[in-house]
C-alpha positions in Angstrom: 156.6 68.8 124.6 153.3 66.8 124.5 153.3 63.2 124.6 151.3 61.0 122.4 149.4 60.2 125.1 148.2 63.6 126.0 147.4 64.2 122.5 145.8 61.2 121.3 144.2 62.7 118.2 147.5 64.0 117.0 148.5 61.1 115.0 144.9 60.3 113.4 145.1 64.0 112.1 148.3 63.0 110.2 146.8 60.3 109.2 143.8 61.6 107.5 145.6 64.4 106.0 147.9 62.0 104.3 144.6 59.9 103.2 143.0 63.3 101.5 146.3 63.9 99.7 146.3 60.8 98.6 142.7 60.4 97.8 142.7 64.2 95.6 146.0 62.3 94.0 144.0 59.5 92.7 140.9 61.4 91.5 143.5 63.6 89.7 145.4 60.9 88.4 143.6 59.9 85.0 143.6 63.5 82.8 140.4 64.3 81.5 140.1 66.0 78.1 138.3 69.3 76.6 135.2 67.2 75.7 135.0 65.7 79.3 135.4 69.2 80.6 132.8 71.0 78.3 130.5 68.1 79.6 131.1 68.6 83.2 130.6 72.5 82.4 127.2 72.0 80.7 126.2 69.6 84.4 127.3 72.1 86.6 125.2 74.4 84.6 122.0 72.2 84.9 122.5 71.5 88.5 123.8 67.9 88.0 125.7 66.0 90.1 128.6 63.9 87.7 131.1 61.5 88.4 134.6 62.1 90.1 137.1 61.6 87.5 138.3 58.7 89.7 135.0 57.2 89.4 135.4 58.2 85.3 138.8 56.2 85.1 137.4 53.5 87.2 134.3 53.2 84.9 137.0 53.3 81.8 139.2 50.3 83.5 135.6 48.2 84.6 134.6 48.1 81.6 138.2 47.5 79.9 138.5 44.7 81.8 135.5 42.8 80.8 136.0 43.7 77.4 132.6 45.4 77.3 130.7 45.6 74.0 127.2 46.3 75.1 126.6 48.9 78.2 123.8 49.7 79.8 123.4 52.8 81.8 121.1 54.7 83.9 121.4 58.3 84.4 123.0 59.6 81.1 123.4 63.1 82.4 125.3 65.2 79.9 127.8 62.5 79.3 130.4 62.3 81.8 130.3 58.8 82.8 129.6 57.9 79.4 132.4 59.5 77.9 134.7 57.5 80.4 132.9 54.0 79.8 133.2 54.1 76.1 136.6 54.9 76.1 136.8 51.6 77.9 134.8 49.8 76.0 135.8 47.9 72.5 136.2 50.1 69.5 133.0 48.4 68.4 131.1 49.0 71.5 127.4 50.2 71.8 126.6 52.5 74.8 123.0 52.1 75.7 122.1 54.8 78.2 119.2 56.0 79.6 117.8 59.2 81.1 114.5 61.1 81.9 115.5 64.2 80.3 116.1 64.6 76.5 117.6 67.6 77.0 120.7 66.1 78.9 120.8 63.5 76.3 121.7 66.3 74.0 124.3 67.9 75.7 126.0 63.6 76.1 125.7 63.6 72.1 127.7 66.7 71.7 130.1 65.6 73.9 130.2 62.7 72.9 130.7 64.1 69.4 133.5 66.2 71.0 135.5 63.6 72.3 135.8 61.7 69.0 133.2 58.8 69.2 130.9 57.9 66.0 127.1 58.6 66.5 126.8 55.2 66.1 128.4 54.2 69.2 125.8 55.4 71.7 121.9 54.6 71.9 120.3 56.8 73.8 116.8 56.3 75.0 115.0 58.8 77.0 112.4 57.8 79.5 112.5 56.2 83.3 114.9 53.9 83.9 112.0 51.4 85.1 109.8 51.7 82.0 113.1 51.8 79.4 115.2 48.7 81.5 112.5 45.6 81.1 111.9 46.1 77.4 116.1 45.4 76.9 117.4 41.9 75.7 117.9 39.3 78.9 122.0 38.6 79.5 122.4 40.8 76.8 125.0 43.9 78.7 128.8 43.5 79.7 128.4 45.7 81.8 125.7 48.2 83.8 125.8 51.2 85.2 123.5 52.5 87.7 123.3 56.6 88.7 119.7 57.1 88.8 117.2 58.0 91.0 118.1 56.1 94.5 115.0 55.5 95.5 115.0 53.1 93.0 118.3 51.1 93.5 117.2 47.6 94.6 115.0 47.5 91.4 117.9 48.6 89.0 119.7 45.8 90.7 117.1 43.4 89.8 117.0 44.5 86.6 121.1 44.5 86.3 120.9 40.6 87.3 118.6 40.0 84.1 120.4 42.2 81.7 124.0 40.8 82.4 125.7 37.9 81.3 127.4 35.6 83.6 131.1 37.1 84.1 129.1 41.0 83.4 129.4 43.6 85.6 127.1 46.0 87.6 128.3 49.4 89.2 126.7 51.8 91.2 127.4 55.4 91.7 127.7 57.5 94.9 126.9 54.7 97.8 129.0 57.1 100.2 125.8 59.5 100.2 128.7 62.2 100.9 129.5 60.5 104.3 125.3 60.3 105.1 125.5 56.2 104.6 127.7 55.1 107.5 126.3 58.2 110.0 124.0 56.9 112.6 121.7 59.7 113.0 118.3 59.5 111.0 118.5 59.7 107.7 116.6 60.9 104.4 115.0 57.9 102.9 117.2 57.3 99.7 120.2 56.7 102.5 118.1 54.2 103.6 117.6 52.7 100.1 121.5 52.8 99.8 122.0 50.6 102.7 119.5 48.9 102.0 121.1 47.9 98.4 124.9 47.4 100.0 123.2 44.7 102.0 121.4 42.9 99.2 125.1 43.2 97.0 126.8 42.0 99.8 124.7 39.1 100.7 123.5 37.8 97.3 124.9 34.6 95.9 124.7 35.2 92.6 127.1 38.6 92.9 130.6 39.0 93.7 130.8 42.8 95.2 133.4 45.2 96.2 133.5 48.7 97.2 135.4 51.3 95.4 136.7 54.3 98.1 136.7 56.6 94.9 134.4 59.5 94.1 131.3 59.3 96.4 131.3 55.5 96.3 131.2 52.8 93.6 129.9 49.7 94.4 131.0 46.9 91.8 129.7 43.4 91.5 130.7 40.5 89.0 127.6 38.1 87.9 128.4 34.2 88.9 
């Protein structure tokens, strides 16, 4: 019989077997429905990357727990993420969201449609992020949600800090970079942007941040 100490990997494997079990546990355990589905469908289809349904059910709970009545996001894609925050959100609740590409818009109004939600719940403005974001109302968002274009991540942050009110929320999808942020070899230049914006979250006073191990990554932050 091999000893422990002849084997010293033998126990980490165990490990981290029981931490993917556990991990594909929690990503299963909020079910999603036929809209959510049919929306994931149409950004497979498109080539789109969408949010775990971990990430989904943590957006729900995030913005559940600040009560959210006005969210912001970036990156509507065909409504996955959306789906999940406005089923958090108060029955009253606007969705804001924003995207380059009217045609994914379409495909989030149909699903949105799908999974029960009045048209008048979501606003949906296409454009850049950068040229939409600055003409929205200061301290006006519960909440913000960030799955753009990561090049661009410290600015959506700066923009974040003007849009929420004190106690709001900002989240920010896929900081993991599929393993890419925490490897020390080079890396592409929006890995670098990714650190670059974990540092700024972590060290700013006006933020309080944690790090969600669900999906690819969500970084959350309360505004002081």
């Amino acid at each position: 019989m091999q000893s422990r100490r002849g084997n010293p990997w033998g126990q980490e494997r165990v490990i981290t077997g029981n931490r993917q079990t556990d991990w594909a546990f929690a990503d299963a355990y909020v079910a999603e429905d036929e809209a959510l589905r049919w929306a994931r469908d149409r950004a497979r289809e498109a080539g789109l990357r969408s949010v775990s349904p971990g990430t989904g059910a943590a957006l729900r709970l995030l913005a559940a727990s600040v009560d959210a009545k006005a969210v912001a996001e970036i990156g509507t894609g065909t409504g996955v993420s959306g789906i999940h925050l406005l089923h958090g959100m108060r029955p009253d609740g606007v969705l804001t969201t924003v995207d380059p590409e009217p045609e994914h818009q379409q495909f989030a109004r149909q699903a949105f449609r799908a999974a029960g939600f009045a048209s008048n719940r979501a606003r949906f403005i296409p454009g850049r992020a950068l040229d939409v974001l600055p003409r929205l109302a200061d301290a006006g968002y519960d909440l913000v949600f960030c799955d753009g274009d990561r090049l661009e991540l410290l600015d959506y942050l700066a923009e974040s800090l003007r849009l929420l009110r004190p106690g709001g929320l900002v989240a920010f999808e896929g900081v993991f970079a599929h393993g890419r942020t925490v490897d020390s070899g080079p890396q592409p230049t929006e890995v670098i942007r990714i650190r670059e914006l974990l540092r700024a979250v972590r060290e700013s006073q006006e933020l309080v941040p944690s790090l969600l191990p669900v999906g690819d990554g969500l970084l959350c932050a309360v505004k002081r």
